[in-house]
C-alpha positions as CSV (number, residue, x, y, z in Angstrom):
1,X,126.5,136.2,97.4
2,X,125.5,132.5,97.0
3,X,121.8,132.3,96.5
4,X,120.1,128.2,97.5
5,X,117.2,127.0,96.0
6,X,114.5,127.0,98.0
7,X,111.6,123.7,98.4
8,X,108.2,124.9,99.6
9,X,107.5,122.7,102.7
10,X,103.8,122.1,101.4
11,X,105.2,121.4,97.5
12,X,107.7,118.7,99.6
13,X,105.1,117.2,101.5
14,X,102.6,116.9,99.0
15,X,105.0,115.3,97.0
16,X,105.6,112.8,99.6
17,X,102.6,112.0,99.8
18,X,102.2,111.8,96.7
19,X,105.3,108.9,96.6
20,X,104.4,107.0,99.6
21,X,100.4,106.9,98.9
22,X,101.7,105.2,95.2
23,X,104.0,102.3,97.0
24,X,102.0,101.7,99.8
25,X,98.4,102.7,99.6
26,X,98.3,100.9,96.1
27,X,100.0,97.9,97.7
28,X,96.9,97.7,100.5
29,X,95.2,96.1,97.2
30,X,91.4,96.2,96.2
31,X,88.7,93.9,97.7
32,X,88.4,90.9,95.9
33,X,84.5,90.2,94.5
34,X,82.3,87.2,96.0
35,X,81.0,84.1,93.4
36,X,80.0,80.8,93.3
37,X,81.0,79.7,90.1
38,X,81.6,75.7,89.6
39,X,85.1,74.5,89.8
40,X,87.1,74.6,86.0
41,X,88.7,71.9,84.5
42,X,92.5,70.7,85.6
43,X,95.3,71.0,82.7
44,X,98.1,69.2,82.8
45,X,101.2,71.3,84.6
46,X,100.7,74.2,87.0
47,X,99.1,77.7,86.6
48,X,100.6,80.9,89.0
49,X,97.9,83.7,88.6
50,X,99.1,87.1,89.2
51,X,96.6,89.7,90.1
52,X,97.0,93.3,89.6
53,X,94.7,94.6,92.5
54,X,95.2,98.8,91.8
55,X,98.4,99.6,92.5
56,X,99.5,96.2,93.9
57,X,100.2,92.6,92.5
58,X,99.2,89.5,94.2
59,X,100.4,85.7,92.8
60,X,98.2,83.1,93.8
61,X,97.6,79.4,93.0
62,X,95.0,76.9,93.3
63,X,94.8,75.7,96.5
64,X,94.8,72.0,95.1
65,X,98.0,72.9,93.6
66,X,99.9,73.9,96.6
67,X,102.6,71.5,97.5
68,X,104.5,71.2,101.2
69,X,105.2,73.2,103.3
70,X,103.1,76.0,102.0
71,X,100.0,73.5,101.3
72,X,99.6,73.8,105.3
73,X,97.8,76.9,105.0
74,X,95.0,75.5,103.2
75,X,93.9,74.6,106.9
76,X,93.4,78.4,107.3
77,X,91.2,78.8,104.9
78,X,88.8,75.8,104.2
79,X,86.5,75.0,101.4
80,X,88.8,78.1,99.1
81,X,90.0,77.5,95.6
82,X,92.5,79.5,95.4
83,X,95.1,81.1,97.6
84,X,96.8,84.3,96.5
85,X,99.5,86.3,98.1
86,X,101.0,89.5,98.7
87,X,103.2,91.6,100.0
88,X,103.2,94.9,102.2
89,X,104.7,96.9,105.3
90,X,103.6,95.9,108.2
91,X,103.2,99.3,110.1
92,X,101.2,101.0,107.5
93,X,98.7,97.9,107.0
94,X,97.4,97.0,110.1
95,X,97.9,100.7,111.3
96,X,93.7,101.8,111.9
97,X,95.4,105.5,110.6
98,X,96.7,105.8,107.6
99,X,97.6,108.9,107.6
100,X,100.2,111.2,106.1
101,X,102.4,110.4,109.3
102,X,102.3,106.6,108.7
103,X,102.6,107.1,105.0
104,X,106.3,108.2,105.2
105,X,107.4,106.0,108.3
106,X,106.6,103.1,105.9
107,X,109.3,104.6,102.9
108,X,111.9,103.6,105.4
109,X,112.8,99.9,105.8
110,X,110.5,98.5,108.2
111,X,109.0,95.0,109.2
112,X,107.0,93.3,105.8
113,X,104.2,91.2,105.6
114,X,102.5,88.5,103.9
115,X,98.3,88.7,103.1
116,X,97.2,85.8,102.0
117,X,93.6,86.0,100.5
118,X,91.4,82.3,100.1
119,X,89.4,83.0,97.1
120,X,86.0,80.6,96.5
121,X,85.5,82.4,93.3
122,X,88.4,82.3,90.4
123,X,91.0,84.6,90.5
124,X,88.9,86.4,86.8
125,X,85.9,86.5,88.7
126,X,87.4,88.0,92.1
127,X,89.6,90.9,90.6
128,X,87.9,91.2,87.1
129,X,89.1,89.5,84.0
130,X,91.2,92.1,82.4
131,X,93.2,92.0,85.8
132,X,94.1,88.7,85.9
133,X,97.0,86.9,83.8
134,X,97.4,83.5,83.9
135,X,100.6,81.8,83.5
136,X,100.8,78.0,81.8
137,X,104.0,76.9,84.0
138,X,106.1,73.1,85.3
139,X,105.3,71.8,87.9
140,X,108.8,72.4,89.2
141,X,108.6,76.0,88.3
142,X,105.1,76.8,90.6
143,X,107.1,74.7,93.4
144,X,109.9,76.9,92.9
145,X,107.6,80.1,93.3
146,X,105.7,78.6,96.2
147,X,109.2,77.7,97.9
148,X,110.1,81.5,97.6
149,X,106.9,82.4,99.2
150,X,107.0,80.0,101.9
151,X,110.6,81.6,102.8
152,X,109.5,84.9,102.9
153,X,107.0,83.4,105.8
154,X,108.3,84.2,109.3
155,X,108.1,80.4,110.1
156,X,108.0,78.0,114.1
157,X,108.5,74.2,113.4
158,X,107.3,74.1,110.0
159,X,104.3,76.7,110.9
160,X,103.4,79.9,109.6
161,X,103.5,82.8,112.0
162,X,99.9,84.9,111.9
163,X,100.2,88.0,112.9
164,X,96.1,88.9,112.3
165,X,93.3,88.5,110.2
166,X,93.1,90.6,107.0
167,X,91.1,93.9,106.0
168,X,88.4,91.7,104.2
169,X,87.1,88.3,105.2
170,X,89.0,85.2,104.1
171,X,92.4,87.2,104.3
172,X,94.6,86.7,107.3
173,X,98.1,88.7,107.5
174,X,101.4,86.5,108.1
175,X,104.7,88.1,109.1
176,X,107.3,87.9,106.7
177,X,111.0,87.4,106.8
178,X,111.6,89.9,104.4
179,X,111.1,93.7,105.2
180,X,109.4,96.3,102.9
181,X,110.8,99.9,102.2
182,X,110.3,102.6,99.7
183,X,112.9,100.6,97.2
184,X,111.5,97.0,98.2
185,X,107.6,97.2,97.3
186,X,104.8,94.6,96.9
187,X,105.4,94.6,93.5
188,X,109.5,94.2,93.9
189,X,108.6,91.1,95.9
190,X,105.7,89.8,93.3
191,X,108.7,90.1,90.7
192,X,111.3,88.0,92.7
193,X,108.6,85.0,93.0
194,X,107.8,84.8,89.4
195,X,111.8,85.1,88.8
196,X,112.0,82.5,91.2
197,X,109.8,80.1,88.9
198,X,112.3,81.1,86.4
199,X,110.0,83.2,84.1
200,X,112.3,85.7,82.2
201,X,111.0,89.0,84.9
202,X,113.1,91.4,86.8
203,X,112.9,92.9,90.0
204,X,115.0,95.6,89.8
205,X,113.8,99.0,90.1
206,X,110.4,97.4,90.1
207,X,108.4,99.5,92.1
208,X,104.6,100.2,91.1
209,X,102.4,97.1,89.6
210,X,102.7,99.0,86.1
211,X,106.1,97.8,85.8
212,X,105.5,94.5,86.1
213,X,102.6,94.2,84.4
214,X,104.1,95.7,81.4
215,X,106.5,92.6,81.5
216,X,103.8,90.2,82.2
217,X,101.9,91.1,78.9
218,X,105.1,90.2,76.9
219,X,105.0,86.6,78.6
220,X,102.9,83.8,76.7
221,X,100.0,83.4,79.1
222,X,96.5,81.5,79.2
223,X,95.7,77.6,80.0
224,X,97.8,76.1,77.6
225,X,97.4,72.1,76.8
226,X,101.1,71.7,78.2
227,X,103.4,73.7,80.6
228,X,106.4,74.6,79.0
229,X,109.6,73.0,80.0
230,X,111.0,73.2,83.5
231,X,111.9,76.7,84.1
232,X,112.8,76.4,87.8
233,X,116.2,78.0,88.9
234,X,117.9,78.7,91.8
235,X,116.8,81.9,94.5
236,X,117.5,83.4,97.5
237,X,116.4,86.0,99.4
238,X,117.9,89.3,99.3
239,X,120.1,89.3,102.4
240,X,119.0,93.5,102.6
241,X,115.7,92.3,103.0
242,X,115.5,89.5,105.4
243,X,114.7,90.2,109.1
244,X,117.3,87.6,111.2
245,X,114.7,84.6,112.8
């Protein structure tokens, strides 16, 4: 007689949950704290900033910094310093239940989206310092980053596509080219831009912001007195990932 292993339904659900409140819960981020600080002082090159908001990672950049086409969306958010990014399902985000139901939907590949955050404050003083690495980068390396971004931006003539405004003020979701799934996260996506920029980061089996961060750490980070040398290369989008326009 052939005896089968047998799963508790509430042991498999639970642990379900479990799974899908760690990729997408986490990836709804943390609100980001108000200041008024004075502006700092410009260094030669370019600085991304990644954020590590819970469970999720954001990469932003000063808003001065932003080049064409993505510098457009400064017009979105006036008077902010900084603009930082992320990435997220779209049905579990601007779903008003998120509940167990919506949780597991979102494993599944599904339609992504982009929330972009304008930040008056500094990245340090929005998310905490201990949160925040800064990365001392080429110009041509945060114009790669930004290009990757801009691509993953469900575009009409050279504009951005809203799709609503975010869960906190001066945040405003954007649909995204790209769709999320259980195996392509916030944090896979917040490892393909900084790979775009050609910093030595992988995105493969990244899926919690732990991952990444632990590769962050090893990088050379802070405002250094020059950006290192160009470290720019060549992306594209995962074709598994992009929604045909």
């Amino acid at each position: 007689m052939r005896t089968a292993a047998v799963i508790s339904t509430p042991s498999w659900r639970s642990l379900c949950a479990l799974f899908a409140y760690l990729l997408l819960g986490g990836c709804s981020g943390m609100v980001p704290r108000a200041s008024h600080s004075p502006p700092q002082a410009r260094v030669p090159g370019a600085t991304i900033y990644v954020a590590r908001r819970g469970w999720h990672i954001d990469v932003g950049f000063a808003a001065s910094e932003l080049a064409p086409p993505i510098a457009s969306l400064r017009a979105a958010f006036p008077g902010q310093r900084f603009l930082s990014f992320g990435f997220g399902d779209r049905h579990y985000l601007v779903a008003r239940n998120k509940n167990f139901p919506a949780l597991l939907v979102a494993v599944w590949p599904g339609p992504g989206l982009v929330l972009a955050t304008g930040l008056s404050a500094s990245p340090e003083e929005a998310f905490g310092a201990t949160q925040v690495i800064r990365i001392s980068v080429s110009q041509e390396a945060a114009l790669a980053a930004q290009a990757y971004i801009w691509e993953s931006l469900l575009s009409n003539q050279g504009v951005a596509l809203p799709l609503a405004n975010g869960p906190y003020e001066g945040s405003r979701y954007y649909t995204a080219t790209q769709r999320y799934s259980g195996f392509h996260t916030c944090n896979t996506w917040a490892a393909e831009v900084l790979h775009a920029a050609g910093l030595p980061v992988h995105s493969a089996g990244v899926l919690f912001a732990g991952q990444l961060w632990a590769q962050l750490e090893q990088l050379p980070h802070g405002t250094a007195e020059e950006a290192p040398a160009q470290l720019s290369v060549p992306f594209a989008l995962s074709p598994a990932n992009v929604v045909r326009r």
